[in-house]
C-alpha atoms as one frame of an Amber mdcrd trajectory, in Angstrom:
protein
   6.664 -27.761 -35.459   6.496 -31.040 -32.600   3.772 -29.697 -30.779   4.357
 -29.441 -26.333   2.352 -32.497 -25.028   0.039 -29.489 -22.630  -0.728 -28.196
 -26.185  -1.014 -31.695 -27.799  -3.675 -32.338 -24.986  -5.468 -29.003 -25.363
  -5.713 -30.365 -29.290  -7.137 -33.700 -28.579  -9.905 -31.617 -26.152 -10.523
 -29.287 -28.597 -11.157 -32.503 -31.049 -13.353 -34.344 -28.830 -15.414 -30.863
 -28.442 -16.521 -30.988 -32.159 -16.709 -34.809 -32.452 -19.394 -34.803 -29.490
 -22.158 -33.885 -31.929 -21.376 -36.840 -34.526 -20.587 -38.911 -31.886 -24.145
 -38.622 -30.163 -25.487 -39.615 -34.050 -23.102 -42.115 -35.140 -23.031 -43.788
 -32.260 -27.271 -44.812 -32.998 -27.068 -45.272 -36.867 -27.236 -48.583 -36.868
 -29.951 -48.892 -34.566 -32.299 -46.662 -36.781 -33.922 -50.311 -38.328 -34.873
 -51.317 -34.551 -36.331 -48.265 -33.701 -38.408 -48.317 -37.037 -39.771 -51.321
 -35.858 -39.821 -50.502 -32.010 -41.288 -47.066 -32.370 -43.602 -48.340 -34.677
 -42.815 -45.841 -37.320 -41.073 -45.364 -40.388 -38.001 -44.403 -42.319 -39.252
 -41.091 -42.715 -39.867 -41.078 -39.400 -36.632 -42.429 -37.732 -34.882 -40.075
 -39.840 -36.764 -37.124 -38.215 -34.674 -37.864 -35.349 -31.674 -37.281 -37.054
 -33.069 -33.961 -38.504 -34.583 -32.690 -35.581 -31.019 -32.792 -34.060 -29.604
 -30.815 -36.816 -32.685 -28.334 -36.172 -31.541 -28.147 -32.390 -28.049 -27.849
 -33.122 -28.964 -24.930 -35.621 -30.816 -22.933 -33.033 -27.995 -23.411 -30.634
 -25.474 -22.178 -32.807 -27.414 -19.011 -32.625 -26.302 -17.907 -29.088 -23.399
 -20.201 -27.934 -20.731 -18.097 -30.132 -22.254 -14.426 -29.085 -22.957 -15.662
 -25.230 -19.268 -17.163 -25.445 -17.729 -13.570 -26.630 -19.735 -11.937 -23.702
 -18.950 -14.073 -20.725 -16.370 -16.594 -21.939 -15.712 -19.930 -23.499 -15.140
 -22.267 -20.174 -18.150 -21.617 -18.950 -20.535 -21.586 -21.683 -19.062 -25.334
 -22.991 -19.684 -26.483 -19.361 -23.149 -25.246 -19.892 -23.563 -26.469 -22.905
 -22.226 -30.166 -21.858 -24.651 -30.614 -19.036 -27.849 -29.839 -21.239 -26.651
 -32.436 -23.041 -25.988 -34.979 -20.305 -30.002 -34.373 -19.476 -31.390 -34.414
 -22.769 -29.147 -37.712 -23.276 -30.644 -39.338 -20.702 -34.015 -38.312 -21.968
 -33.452 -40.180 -25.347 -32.274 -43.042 -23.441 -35.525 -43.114 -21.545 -37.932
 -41.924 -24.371 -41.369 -44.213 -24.552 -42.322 -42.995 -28.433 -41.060 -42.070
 -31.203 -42.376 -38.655 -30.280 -40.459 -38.474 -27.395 -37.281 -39.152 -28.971
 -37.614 -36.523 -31.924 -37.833 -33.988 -29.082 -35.513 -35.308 -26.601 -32.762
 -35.343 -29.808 -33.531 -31.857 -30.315 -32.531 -30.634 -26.823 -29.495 -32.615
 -26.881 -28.303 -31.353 -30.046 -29.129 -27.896 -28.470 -26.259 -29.034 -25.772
 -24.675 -30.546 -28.240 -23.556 -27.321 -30.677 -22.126 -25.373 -28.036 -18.933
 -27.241 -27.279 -18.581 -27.889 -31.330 -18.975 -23.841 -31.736 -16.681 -22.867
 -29.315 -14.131 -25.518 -30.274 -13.787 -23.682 -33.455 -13.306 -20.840 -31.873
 -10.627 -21.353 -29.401  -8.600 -22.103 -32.424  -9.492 -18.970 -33.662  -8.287
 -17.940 -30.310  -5.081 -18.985 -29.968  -3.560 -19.127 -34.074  -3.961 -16.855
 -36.793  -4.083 -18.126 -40.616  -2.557 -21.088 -41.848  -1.697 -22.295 -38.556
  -5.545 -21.913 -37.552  -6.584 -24.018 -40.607  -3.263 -26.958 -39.809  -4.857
 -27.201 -36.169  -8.044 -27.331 -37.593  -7.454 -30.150 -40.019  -5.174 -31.789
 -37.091  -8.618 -31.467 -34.870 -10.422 -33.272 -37.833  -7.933 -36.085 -37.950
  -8.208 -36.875 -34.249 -11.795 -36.237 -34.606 -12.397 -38.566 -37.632 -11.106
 -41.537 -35.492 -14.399 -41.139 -33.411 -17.002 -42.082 -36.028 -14.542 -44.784
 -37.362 -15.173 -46.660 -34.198 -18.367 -45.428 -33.162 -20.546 -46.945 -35.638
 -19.036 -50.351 -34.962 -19.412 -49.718 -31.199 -22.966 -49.077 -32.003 -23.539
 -51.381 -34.096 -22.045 -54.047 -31.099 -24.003 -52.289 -28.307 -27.336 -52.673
 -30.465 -26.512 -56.397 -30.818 -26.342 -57.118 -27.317 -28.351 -54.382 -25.541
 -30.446 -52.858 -28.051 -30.825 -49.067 -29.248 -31.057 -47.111 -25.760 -27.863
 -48.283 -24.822 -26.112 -46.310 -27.316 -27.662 -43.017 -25.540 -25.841 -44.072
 -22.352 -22.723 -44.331 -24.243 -22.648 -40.627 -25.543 -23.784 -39.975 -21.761
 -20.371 -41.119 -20.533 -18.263 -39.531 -23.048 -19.915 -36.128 -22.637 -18.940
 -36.617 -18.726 -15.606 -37.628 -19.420 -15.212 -34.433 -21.916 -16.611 -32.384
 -18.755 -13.499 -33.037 -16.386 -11.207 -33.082 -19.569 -12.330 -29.143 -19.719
 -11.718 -28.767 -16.160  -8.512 -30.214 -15.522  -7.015 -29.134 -19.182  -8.653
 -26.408 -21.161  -7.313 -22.617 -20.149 -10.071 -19.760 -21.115  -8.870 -18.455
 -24.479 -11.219 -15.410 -24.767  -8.776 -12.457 -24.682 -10.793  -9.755 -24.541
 -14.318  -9.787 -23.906 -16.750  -8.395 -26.109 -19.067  -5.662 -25.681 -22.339
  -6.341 -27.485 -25.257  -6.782 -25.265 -26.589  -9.664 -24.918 -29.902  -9.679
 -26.841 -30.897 -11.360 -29.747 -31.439  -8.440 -31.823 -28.176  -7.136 -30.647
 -26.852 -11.097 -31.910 -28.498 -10.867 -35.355 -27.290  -7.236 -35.717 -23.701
  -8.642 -35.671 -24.629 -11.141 -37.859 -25.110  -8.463 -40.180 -22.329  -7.181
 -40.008 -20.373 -10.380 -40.657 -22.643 -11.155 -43.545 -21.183  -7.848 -44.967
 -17.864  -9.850 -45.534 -18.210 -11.271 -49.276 -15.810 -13.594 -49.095 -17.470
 -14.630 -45.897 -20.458 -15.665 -47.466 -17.902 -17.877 -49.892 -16.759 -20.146
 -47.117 -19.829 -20.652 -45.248 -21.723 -21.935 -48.012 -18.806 -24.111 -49.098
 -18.582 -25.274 -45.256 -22.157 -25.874 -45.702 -22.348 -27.627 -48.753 -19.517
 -30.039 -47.735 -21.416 -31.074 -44.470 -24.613 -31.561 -46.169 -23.367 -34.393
 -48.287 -21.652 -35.951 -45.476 -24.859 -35.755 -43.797 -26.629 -36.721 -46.509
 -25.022 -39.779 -45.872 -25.217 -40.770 -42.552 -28.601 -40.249 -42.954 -29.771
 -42.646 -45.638 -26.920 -45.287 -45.612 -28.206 -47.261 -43.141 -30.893 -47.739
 -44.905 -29.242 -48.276 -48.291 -26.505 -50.838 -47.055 -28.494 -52.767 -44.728
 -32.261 -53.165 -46.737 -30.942 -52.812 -49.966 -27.258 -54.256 -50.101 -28.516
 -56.824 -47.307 -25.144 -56.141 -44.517 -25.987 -57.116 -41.493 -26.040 -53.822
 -38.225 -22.050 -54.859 -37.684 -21.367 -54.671 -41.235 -22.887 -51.527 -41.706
 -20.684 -49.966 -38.890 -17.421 -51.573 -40.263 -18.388 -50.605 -43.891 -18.981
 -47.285 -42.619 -15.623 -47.093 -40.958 -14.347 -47.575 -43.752 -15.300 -44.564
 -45.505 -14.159 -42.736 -42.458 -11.041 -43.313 -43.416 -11.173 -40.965 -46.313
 -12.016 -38.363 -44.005  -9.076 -38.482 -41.739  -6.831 -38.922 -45.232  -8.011
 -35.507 -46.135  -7.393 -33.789 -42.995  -3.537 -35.352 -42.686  -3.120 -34.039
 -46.466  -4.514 -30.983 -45.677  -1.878 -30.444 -42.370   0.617 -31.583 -44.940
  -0.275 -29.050 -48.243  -1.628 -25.653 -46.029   1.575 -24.703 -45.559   2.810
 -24.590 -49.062  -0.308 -24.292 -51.077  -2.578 -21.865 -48.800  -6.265 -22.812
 -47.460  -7.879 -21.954 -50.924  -5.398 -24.173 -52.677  -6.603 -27.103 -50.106
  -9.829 -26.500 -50.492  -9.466 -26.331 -54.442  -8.595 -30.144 -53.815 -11.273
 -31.011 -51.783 -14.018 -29.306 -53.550 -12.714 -31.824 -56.689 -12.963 -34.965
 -54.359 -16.695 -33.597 -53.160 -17.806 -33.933 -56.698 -15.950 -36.982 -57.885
 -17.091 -38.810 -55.198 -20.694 -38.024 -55.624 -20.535 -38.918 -59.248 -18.522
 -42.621 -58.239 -21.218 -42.834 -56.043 -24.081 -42.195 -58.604 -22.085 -44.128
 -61.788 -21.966 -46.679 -58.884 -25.820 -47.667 -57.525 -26.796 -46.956 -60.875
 -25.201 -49.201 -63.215 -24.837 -52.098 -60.112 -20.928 -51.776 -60.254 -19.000
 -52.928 -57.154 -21.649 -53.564 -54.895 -21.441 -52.449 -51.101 -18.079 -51.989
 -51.839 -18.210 -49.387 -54.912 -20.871 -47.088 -52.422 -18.444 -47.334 -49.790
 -15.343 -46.523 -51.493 -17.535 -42.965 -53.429 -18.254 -42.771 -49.972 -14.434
 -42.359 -48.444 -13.633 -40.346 -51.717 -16.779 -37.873 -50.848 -15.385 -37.957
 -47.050 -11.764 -36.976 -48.298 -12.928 -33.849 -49.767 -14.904 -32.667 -46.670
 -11.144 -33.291 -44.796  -9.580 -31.403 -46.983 -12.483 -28.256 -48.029 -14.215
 -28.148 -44.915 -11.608 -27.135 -41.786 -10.175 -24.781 -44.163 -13.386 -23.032
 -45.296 -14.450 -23.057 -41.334 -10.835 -21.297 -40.643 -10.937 -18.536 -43.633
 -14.748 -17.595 -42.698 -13.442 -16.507 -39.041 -10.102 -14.893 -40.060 -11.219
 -11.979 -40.722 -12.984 -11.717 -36.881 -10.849 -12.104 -34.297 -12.938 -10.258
 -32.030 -15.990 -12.033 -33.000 -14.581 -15.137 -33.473 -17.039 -16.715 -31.644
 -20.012 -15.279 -33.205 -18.523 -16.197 -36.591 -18.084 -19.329 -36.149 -21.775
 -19.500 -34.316 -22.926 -18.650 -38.051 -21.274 -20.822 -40.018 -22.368 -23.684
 -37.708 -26.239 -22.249 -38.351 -25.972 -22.236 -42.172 -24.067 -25.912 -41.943
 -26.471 -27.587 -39.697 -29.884 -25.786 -41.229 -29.015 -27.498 -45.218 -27.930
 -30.443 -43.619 -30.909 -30.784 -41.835 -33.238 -29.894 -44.752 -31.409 -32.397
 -47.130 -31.667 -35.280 -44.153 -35.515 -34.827 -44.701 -35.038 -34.812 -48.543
 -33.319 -38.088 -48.350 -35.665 -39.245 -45.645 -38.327 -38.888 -47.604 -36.610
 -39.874 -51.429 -35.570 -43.451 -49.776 -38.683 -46.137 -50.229 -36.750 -49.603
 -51.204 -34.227 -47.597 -53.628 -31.135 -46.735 -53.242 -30.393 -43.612 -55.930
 -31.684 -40.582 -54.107 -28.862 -40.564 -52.199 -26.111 -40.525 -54.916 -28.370
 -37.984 -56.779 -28.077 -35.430 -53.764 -24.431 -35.711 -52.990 -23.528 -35.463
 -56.287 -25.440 -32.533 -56.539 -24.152 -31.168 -53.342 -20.433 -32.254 -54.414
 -20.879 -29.803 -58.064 -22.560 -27.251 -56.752 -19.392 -26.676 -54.499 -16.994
 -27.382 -57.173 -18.816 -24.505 -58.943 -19.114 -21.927 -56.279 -15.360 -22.054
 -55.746 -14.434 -21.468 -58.860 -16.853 -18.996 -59.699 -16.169 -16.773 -56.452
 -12.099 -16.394 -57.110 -12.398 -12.819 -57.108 -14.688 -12.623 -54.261 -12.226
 -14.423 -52.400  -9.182 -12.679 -53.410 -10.221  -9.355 -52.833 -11.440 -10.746
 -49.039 -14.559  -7.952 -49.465
């Protein structure tokens, strides 16, 4: 079905809601050599400010979804955008590497409300298959972002250097702001009545967690993320000191691999309809692993280069198109009332791995490049597994 150009709009907002988190990351990747040798630090710790946002996003996915089922979604993204304007400008203006770690972990606490709530206005406003379509339709729009954001990045660290790239997610988090004003409706339909505690908030997390097949899709959501953030994380590093491409190169190359991603969300808007979410994610689980094990067969025997990591890379990136908005829209189906709060845990679980396996690979990476294969590969099986192992679980949705 064509969708109405008010609804087509509402889409792209809902989009550039979750891509303001990757956005605010991508954007920097390829400045993380600079501020190495700014900062005076190391890889280990430049990549603490990539996992001290994933920390801050965590925590923030904590309340958003619960304070959002309470009091509504309009205003808590509005909140939610403006801590991150501050905190953005904070990064831009840090002195040490210090400063940064912290100021990234107050923006990502900004940051994961407008990503958590974006999920859940679909939840909102479409019920199964559709839910997981507009999903996947979100992730195709959204996977154009760090296609081009990288190479932005990568240009605005050429000719102004690594803060500039912090007043670049400043701007688009503005621009989002009136977007939400002048476009978004408030979707909440009926306002929940849990108090607004955060016993009362882990008390209906319980609940949730009581949900078997629940537990299914956020760990598959989780694992999925994890090796894309596994990643963005240590490719910089890998491409640029140990393939020798050049800041632009690395943004281009990374691109690239984007591409993958948005292939797997159109085939996923293509195959839900007909096949189901658990038949879509049946085909992205298969690219998670493949991809990991190109990747691995790839760095380890020398074959293909740059070129062999990037193209593991989009196959890897397919799979999270195709698993992940599917696994995000099956773990809230079963909430409509607590949509919110559902999707405020999956978020948690997604961003705390991925933030423990950025360390891992933070700390793996000296001058070699196989860590990284080893992880997402390991990250890629281990979600190949759990799906097939849990089709019983996720039949009997108990």
């Amino acid at each position: 079905m064509k969708l109405r150009p008010d609804t087509l709009a509402m889409t792209a907002v809902l989009a550039m809601l979750t891509a303001l988190g990757p956005l605010s990351t991508d954007f920097y990747l390829p400045s993380l050599p600079e501020i190495v040798e700014v900062m005076g630090t190391d890889v280990a710790g430049a990549q603490a400010t990539l996992s001290s946002f994933l920390f801050g996003f965590a925590a923030g996915q904590i309340v958003w979804g619960p304070l959002s089922d309470r009091l509504g979604r309009r205003p808590i993204l509005l909140a939610g955008l403006g801590l991150f304007a501050l905190a953005t400008l904070a990064c831009a203006f840090a002195p040490s590497i210090e400063a940064l770690t912290a100021a990234r972990a107050l923006q990502a606490l900004g940051a994961s409300g407008p990503i958590v709530l974006g999920r859940a206005m679909v939840r909102d406003l479409y019920e199964g298959a559709r839910a997981g379509r507009e999903l996947a339709r979100m992730g195709t729009i959204m996977g154009l972002v760090p296609a081009v954001a990288p190479v932005m990045g990568g240009v605005l660290q050429v000719a102004f250097g690594w803060r500039s790239t912090f007043f670049a997610s400043l701007l688009f988090a503005l621009g989002l702001a009136v977007a939400i004003v002048t476009v978004m409706p408030e979707t909440l339909r009926q306002r929940s009545p849990q108090p607004l505690s955060l016993p009362a908030i882990f008390r209906g997390y319980g609940t949730l967690l009581q949900n078997r097949a629940f537990r299914v899709y956020v760990a598959l959501t989780a694992l999925a993320y994890a090796g894309l953030f596994a990643f963005i994380s240590g490719s910089s590093f890998v491409l640029t000191a140990v393939y020798g491409l050049t800041p632009v190169q690395y943004g281009f190359s990374f691109a690239t691999g984007v591409i993958g991603y948005i292939g797997g969300t159109v085939l996923a808007q293509r195959l839900v309809g007909s096949r189901g979410m658990d038949g879509v994610i049946a085909l992205g689980v298969l690219c998670l692993a493949l991809g990991g094990l190109l990747m691995l067969g790839s760095i380890a025997t020398g074959a293909g280069g740059a070129f062999g990591v990037v193209l593991s890379w989009a196959v890897y990136a397919c799979g999270v198109g195709l698993a992940m908005p599917q696994a995000q829209a099956s773990a809230m189906m079963p909430f409509p009332d607590r949509a919110g709060a559902a999707s405020s845990f999956n978020g948690l679980c997604q961003m705390l791995l991925s933030a423990c396996i950025g360390l891992l690979v933070g700390h793996l990476l000296k001058n070699a490049a196989l860590p990284l294969p080893l992880v997402m590969s390991g990250l890629g099986i281990t979600a190949f597994l759990l799906f097939n192992l849990t089709r019983r679980i996720r039949a009997g949705r108990s």
